[in-house]
C-alpha positions as CSV (number, residue, x, y, z in Angstrom):
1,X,-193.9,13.4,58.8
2,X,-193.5,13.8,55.1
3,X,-191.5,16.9,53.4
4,X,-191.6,17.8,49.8
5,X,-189.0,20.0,48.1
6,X,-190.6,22.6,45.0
7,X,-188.7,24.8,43.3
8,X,-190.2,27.3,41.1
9,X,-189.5,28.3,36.7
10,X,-187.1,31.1,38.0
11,X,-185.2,29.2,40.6
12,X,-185.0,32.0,43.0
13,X,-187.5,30.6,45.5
14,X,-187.7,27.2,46.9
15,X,-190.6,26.2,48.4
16,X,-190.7,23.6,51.3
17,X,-193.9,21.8,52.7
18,X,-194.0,19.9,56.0
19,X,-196.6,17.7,57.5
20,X,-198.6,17.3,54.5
21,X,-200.6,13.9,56.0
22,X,-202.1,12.4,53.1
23,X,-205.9,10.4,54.6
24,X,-207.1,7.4,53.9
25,X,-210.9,6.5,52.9
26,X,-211.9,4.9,55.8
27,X,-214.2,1.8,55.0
28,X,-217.2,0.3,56.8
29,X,-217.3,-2.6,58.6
30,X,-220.7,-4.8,58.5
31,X,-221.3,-7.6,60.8
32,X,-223.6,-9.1,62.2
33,X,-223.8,-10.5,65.9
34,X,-226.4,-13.6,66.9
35,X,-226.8,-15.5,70.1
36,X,-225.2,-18.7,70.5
37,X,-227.7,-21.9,71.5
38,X,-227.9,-24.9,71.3
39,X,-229.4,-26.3,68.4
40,X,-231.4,-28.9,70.0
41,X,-232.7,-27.5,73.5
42,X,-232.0,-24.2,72.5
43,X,-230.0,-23.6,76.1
44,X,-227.9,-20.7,75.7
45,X,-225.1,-19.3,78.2
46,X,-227.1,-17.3,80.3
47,X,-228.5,-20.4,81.9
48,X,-225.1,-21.5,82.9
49,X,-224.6,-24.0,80.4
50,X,-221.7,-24.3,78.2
51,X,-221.8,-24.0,74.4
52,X,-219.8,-25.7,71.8
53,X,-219.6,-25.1,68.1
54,X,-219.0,-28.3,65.6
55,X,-219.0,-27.3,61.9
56,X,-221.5,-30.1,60.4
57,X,-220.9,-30.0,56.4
58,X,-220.8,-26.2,55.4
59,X,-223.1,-24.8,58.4
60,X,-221.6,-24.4,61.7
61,X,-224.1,-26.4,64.5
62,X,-224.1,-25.5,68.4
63,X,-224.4,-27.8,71.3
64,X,-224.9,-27.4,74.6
65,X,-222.9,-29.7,77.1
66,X,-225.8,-32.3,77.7
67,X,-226.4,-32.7,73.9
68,X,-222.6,-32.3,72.4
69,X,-222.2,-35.3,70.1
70,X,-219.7,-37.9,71.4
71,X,-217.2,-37.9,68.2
72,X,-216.1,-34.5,68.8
């Protein structure tokens, strides 16, 4: 709760406001949402497989549990 105090030129009347909320610009969120498979069988997690992800130079790469390389 905020309050702020005004008084007027004359000084007879003082003015009080409460609750003055002040909003803020609310700001939109974009995203995007894709299905994760594997990269090679394209398996995804509907077929009971799991997934992992392995970040291959700057592109993140997905691998199901048959095809996961063996240096992660």
């Amino acid at each position: 709760m905020s309050q702020v105090l005004v008084t007027r030129a004359d000084r007879s009347k003082i003015l009080l406001f409460q609750d003055l909320y002040f909003g803020k610009k609310k700001v939109p969120v974009a995203t995007t949402v894709k299905e994760v498979v594997c990269t090679i069988c394209e398996n995804g997690l509907e077929e009971g497989v799991s997934v992992t992800g392995k970040k291959i130079g700057q592109k993140m790469r997905f691998f199901c549990q048959y095809h996961l390389p063996k240096d992660i």
